[in-house]
C-alpha positions in Angstrom: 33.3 -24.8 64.2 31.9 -26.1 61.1 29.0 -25.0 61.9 30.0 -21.6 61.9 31.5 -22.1 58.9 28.5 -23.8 56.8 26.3 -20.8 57.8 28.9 -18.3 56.9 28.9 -20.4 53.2 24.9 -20.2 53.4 25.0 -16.3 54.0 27.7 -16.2 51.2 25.6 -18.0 48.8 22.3 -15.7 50.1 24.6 -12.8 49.3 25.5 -14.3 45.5 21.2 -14.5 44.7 20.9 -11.2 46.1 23.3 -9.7 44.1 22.3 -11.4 41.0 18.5 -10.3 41.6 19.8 -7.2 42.0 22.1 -6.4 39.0 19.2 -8.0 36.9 16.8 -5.6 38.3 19.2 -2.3 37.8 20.6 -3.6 33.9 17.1 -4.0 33.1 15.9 0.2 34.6 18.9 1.4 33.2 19.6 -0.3 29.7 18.5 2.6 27.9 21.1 4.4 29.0 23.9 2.2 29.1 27.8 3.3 27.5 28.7 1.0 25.1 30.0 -2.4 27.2 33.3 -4.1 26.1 33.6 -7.2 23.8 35.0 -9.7 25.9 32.7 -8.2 28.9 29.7 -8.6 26.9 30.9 -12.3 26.2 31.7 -13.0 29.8 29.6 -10.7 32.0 29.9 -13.3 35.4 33.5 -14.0 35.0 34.8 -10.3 34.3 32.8 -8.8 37.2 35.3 -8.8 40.6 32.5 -8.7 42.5 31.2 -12.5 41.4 34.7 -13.6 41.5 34.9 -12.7 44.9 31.9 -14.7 45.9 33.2 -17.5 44.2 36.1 -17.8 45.1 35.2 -17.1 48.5 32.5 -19.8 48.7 34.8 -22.1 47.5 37.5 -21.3 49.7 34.9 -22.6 52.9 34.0 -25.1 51.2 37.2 -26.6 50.6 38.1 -25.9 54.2 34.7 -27.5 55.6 35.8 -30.4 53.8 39.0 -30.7 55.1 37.4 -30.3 58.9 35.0 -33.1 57.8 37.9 -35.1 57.1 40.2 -34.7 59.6 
């Protein structure tokens, strides 16, 4: 079982660099034509983005409960 688990994290995390690489490779084709962004998007581009969130919060959601398999 937490095996399954720790490769579901590793694909999660595979998922996060991909996405990443990707929206760096897409902002940098498109910036020229890029709408003005919000402020406090501009500030926090990572933490504003529901997409990010999800894989955070998701990875850390199988983490916690590999630890607590480890554990018990």
């Amino acid at each position: 079982m937490i095996y399954i688990l720790a490769i579901i994290a590793l694909i999660m995390i595979i998922g996060l660099i991909v996405s990443l690489r990707t929206g760096k490779a897409i902002s940098a084709g498109n910036s020229e034509y890029d709408k003005e962004i919000h402020e406090n998007i501009q500030r926090h581009p990572i933490l504003l983005n529901p997409v990010f969130l999800t894989y955070i919060i998701a990875i850390g959601a199988v983490l916690v409960y590999i630890i607590y398999l480890a554990f018990t």
